[in-house]
N, C-alpha and C positions, 0 to 999 in steps of 0.2 A: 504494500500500500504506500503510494507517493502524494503525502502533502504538501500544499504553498497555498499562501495569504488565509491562515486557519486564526484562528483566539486559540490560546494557550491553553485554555479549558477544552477546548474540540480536540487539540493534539493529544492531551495527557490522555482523556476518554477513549478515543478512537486505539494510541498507545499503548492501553492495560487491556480491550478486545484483541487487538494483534498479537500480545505478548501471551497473552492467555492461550491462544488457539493456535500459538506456534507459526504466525504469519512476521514476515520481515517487513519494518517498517522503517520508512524514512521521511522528511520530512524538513521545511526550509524557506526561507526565505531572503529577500534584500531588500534593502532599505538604503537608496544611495549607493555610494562607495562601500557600506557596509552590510554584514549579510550573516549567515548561521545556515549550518546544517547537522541533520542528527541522523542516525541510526540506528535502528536495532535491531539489531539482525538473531538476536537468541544465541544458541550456540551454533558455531557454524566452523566452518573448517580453510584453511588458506593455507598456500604457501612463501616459504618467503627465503630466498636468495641471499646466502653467506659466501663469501670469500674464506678459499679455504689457506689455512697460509704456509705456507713451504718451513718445510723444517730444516733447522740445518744442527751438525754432529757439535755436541760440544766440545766447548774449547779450540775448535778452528775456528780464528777471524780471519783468514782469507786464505784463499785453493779453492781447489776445482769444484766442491762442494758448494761454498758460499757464490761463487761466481754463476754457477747453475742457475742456484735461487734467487737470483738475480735477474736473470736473463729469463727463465719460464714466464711464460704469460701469465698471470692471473688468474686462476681458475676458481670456479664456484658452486655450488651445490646447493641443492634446489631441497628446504624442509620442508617440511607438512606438520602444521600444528593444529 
């Protein structure tokens, strides 16, 4: 369910039927240069993109190792929470 231009009492109402029944709701407005938005989405599931970071052997600060870790691209892995 997507609200704009509601009374604050329509949203919260409308809000605890959605939340109740397990429906996602959002909801928003502007006003000018200024503006708000909400969601509620219950529980819900996403993922979200880390950098993984290269390891390097201790006590070497520099050799083939650290120079590797350098040079690799950037890689990342994709979690699910």
């Amino acid at each position: 369910v997507c609200l704009t231009c509601c009374s604050r009492e329509s949203m919260l109402r409308i809000n605890q039927i959605c939340h109740k029944n397990g429906i996602k709701f959002f909801t928003g407005d502007v006003f000018g240069y200024h503006g708000y938005m909400f969601a509620d989405l219950g529980e819900h599931e996403f993922v979200e993109e880390k950098p993984k970071v290269a390891k390097v052997s201790a006590g070497v600060e520099d050799g083939p190792e650290v120079k590797r870790a350098r040079l690799e691209q950037a890689e990342t892995t994709m979690v699910k929470k």
